[in-house]
N, C-alpha and C positions, 0 to 999 in steps of 0.2 A: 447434544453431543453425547455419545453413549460413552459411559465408563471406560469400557475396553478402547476406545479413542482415546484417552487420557494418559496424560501425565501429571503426576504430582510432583509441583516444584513447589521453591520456597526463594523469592526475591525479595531483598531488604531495600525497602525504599523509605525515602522523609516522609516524615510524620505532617509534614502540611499536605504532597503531595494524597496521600494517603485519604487526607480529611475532604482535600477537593472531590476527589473519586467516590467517595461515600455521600457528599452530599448530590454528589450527580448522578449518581446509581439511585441516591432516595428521590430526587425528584423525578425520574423516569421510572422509579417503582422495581428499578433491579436490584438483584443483589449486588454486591463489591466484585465480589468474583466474575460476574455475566461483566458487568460495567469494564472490566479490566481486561480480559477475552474481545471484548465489544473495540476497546481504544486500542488493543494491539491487533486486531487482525482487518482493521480500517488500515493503520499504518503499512501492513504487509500490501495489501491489494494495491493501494499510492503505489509503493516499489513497486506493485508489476505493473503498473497503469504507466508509469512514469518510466519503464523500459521497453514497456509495449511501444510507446509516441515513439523515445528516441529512435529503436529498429524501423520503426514505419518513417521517420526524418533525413533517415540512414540510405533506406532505400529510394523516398523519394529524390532524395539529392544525386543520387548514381541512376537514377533514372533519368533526371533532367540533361546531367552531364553526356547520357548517350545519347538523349535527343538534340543535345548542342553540338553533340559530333556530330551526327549523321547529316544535321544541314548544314553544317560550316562545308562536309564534302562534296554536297553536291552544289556548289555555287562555284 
């Protein structure tokens, strides 16, 4: 991600949270920063994965319901 992409924020989080993040950014060999970037923009993609299905459930369901109209009328 280039600079100019960025934002400089400052979030206060617990100090265990913290310590887990660091050992799991040392054991994948990233930094704190990559590793935290890494566990937030996993979470975003879920949201849009998980609002992708429901619109496609959305749909499928108002699809079945006009294929249950259209033969309930022709009988």
């Amino acid at each position: 991600m280039a600079p100019s992409e960025t934002i400089s924020t400052q979030v206060p989080i617990p100090a265990t949270l913290y310590q887990a993040i660091a050992r799991r950014a040392e054991a994948q060999g990233n930094s704190i920063t990559h590793e935290i970037l890494h566990l937030l923009s996993g979470s975003l993609e879920l949201e849009d994965l998980m609002g992708e299905i429901s619109r496609w459930e959305a749909a499928s369901d108002e699809d079945w319901l006009t294929f249950e109209t259209s033969l309930s009328t022709r009988v």
